[in-house]
C-alpha positions in Angstrom: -29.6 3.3 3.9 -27.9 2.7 1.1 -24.7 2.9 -1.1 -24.8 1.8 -4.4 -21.1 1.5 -6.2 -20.7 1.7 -10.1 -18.3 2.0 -12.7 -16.0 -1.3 -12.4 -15.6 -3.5 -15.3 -12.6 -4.8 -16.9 -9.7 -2.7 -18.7 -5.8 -3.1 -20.1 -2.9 -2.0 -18.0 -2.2 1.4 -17.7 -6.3 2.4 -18.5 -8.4 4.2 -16.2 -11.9 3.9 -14.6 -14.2 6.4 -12.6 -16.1 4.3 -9.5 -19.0 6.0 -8.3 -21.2 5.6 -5.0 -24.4 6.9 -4.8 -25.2 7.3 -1.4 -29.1 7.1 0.1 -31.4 7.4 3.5 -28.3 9.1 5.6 -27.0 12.5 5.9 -24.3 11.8 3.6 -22.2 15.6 4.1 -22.2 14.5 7.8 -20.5 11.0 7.4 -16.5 10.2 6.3 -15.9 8.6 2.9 -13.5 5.5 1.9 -12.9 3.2 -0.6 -12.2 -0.1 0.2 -11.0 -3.2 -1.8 -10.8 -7.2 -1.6 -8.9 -9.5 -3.7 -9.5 -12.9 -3.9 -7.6 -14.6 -0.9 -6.8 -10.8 0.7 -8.2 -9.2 3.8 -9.9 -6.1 3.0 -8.1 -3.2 2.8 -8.4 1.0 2.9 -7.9 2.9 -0.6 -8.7 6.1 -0.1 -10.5 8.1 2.5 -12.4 11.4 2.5 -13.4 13.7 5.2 -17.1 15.1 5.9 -16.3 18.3 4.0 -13.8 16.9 1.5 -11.0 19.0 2.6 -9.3 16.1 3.7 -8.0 13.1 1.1 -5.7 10.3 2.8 -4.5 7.0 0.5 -2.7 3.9 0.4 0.7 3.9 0.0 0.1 1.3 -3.3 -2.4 4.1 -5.3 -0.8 7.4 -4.3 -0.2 9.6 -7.3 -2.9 7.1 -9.7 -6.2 7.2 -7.5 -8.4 10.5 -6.3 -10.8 10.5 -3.6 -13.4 13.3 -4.5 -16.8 13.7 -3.6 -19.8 15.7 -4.7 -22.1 16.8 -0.8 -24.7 18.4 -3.2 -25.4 14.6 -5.2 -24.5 12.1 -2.1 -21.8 10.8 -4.9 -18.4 9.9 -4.0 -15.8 9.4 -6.4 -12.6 7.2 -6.9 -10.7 8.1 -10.2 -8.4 5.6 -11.1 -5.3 6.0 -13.3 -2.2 3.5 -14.4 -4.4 0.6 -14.0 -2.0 -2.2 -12.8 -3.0 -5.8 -12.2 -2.4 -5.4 -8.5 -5.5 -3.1 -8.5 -8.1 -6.2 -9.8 -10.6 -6.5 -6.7 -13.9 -6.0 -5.7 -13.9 -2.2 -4.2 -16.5 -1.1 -1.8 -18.0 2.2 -0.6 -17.6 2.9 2.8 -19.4 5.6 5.4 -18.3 6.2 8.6 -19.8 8.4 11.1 -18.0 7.8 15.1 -19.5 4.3 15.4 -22.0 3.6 12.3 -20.3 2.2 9.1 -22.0 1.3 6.2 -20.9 -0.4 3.0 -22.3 -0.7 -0.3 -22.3 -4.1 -2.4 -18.8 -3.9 -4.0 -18.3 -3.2 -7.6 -15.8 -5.5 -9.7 -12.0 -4.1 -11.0 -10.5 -6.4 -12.8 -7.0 -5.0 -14.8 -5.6 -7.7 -17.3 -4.3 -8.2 -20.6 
């Protein structure tokens, strides 16, 4: 199994990034899909979430109307598009699948939104 996360890196305020997770050695189209992220000294928290079939998107208060869950079943990708960078949204994000029980996670990929 595994989920491999890209597309972090460091941009200005108000910029925007596309994360990616490619997804591996499950059946991915089965399993829901989150985003995660951690910033340094902060629990872990939920970002976005995605349902099985995509028909269902659910998101943090803090990125409502900036990020968008999407996902494509046909490439095992998942997708976070993120808009109005702030600095609150520097942290290491991580891919997430959840099927009843099994959860896996990817390695994290780095945000960082500065100046």
């Amino acid at each position: 199994v595994q989920l491999v996360e890209s597309g972090g890196g460091l941009v200005q305020p108000g910029e925007s990034l596309r994360l990616s997770c490619a997804a591996s050695g499950f059946a991915f189209s089965s399993y829901a899909m989150s985003w995660y992220r951690q910033a340094p000294g902060k629990e872990r928290e939920l970002v976005a979430r995605i349902s099985d079939g995509g028909g269902s998107t659910n998101y943090a208060d803090s990125v409502k109307g900036r990020f968008t869950i999407s996902r494509d079943n046909a490439k095992n990708t998942v997708y976070l598009q993120m808009n109005s960078l702030k600095p609150e949204d520097t942290a290491v994000y991580y891919c997430n699948a959840r099927l009843r029980v099994t959860n896996y996670w990817g390695q994290g990929t780095q945000v960082t939104v500065s100046s």
